[in-house]
Backbone as numpy.savetxt, mean C-alpha at the origin, in Angstrom:
# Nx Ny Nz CAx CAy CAz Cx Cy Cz
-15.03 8.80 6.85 -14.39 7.68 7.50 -13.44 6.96 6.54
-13.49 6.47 5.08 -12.64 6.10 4.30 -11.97 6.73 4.29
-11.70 8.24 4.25 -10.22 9.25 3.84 -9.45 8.87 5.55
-10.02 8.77 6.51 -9.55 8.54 7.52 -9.26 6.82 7.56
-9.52 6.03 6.77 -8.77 4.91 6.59 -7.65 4.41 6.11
-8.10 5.69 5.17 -6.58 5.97 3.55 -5.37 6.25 4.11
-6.10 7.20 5.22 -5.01 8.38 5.72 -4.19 7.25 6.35
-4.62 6.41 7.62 -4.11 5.88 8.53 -2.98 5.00 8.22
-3.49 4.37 6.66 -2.69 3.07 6.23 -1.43 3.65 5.33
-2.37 4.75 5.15 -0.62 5.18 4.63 0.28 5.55 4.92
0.05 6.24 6.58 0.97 6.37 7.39 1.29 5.34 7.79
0.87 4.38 8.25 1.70 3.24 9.02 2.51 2.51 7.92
1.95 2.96 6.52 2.56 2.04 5.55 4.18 2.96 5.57
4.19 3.91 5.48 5.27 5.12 5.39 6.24 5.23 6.71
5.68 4.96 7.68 6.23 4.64 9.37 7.03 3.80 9.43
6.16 2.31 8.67 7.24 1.09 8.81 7.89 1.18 7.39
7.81 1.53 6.38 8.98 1.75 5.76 10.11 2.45 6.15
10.49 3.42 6.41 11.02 4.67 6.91 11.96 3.64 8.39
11.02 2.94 8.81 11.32 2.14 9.92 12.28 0.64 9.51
12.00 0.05 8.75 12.41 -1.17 8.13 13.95 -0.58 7.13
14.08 0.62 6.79 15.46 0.96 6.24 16.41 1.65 6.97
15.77 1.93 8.20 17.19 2.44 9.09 16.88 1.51 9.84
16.22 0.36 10.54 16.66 -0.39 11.65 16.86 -1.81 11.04
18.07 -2.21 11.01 18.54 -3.39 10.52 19.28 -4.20 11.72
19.67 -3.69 12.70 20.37 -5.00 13.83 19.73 -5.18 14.07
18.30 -5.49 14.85 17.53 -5.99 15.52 16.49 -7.16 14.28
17.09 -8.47 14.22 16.54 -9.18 12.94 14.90 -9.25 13.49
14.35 -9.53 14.97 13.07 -9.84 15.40 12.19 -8.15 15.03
12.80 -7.00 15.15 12.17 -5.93 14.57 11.83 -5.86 13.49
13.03 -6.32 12.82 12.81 -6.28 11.22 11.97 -7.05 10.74
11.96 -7.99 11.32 10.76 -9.11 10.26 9.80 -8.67 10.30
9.29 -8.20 12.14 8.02 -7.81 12.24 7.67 -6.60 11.02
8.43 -5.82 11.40 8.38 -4.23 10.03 7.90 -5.02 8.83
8.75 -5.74 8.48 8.51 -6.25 7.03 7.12 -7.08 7.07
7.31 -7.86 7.65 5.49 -8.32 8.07 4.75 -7.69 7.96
4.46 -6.22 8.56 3.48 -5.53 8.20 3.49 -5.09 7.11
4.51 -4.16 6.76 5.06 -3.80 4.92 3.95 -4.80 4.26
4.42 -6.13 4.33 3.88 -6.79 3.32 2.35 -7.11 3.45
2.11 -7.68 4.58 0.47 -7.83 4.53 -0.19 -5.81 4.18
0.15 -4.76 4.63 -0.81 -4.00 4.22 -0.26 -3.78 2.46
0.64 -4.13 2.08 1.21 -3.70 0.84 -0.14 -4.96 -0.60
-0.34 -6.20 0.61 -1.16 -6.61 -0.11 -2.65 -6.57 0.15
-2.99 -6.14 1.17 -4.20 -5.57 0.85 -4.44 -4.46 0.51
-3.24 -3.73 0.24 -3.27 -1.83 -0.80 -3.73 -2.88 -2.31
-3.09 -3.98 -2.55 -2.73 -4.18 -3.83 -4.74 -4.38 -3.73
-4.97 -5.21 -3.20 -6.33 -5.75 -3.47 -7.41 -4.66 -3.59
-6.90 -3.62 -2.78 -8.09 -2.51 -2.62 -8.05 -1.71 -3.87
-6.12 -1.70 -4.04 -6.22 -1.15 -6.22 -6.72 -2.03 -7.10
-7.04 -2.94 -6.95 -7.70 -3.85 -7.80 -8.99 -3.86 -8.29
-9.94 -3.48 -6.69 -11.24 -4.09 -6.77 -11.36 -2.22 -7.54
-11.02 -1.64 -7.35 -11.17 0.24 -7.31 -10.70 0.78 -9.07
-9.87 -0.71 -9.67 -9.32 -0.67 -11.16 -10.73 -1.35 -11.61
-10.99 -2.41 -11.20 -11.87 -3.07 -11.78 -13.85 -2.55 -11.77
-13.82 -2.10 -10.40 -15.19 -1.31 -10.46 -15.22 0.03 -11.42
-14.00 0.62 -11.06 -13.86 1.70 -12.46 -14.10 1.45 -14.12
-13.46 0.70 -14.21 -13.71 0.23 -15.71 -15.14 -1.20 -15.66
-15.29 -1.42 -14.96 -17.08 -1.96 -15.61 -18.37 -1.24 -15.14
-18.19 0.17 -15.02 -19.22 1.12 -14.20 -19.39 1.80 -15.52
-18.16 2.27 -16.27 -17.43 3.45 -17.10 -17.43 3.00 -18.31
-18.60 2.01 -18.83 -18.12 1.02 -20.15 -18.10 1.91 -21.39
-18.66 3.50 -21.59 -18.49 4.31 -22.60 -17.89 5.28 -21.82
-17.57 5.64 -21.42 -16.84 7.10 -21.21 -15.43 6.60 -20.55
-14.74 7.70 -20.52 -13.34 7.65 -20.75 -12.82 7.75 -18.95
-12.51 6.08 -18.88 -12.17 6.21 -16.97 -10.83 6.50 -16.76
-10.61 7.81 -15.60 -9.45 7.66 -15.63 -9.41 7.50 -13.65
-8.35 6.96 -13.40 -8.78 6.46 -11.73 -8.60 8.14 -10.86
-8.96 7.55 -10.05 -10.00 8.50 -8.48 -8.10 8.84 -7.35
-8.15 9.49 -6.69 -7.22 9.71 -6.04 -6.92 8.31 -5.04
-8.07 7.83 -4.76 -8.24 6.40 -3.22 -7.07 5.36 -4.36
-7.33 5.47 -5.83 -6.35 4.32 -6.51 -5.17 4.45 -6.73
-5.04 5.80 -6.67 -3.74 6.13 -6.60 -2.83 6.11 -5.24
-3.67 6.56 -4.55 -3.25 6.07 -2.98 -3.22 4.63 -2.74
-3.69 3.94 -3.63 -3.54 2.41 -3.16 -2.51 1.88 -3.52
-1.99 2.60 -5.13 -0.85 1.88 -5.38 0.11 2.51 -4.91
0.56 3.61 -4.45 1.21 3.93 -3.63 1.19 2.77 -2.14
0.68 2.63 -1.88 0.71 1.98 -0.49 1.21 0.58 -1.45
0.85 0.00 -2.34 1.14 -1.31 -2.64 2.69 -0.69 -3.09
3.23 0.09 -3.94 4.54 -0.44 -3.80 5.81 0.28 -2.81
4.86 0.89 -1.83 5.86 0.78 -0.54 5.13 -0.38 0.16
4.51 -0.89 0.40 4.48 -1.89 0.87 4.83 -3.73 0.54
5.49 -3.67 -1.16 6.09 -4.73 -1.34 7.60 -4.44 -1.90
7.35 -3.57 -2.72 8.75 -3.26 -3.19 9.80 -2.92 -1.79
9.52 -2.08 -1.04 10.67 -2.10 0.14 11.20 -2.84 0.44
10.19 -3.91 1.46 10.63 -4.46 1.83 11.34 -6.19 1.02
10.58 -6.30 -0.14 11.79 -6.75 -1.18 13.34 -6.39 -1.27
13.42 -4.68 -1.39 14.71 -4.18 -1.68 15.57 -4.12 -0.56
14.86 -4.27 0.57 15.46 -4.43 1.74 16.18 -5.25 2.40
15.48 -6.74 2.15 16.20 -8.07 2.59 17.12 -8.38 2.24
């Protein structure tokens, strides 16, 4: 069920990007796009956070290096803030 959570958000995160750089006349589309961009871009950021931080105080001798879900998170965090930053 989490890989099917991962999966979902990163498509919609990838949908409305993809979506938010070719549709620019419609300003009430766009915000919405970017609206979402940004709220899931910051809860990608929070989910790389808690997933940076449980990693390194689990791992206090051995050598952590992050899990694929963190890498997928920051992926989703910087299409989901940087875009729509570069966009406006």
């Amino acid at each position: 069920m989490n890989k099917l959570k991962i999966g979902l958000t990163l498509l919609v995160i990838i949908i409305a990007s993809i979506l938010t750089i070719f549709i620019t006349d419609s300003s009430k589309v766009f915000s919405i796009l970017n609206l979402i961009l940004y709220v899931s871009g910051v809860v990608s950021f929070i989910g790389l956070l808690h997933g940076l931080i449980k990693g390194i105080i689990t791992s206090e001798h051995e050598n952590w290096e992050p899990n694929r879900t963190d890498l997928i998170f920051a992926l989703c965090t910087v299409l989901g803030l940087i875009i729509p930053a570069l966009s406006a």
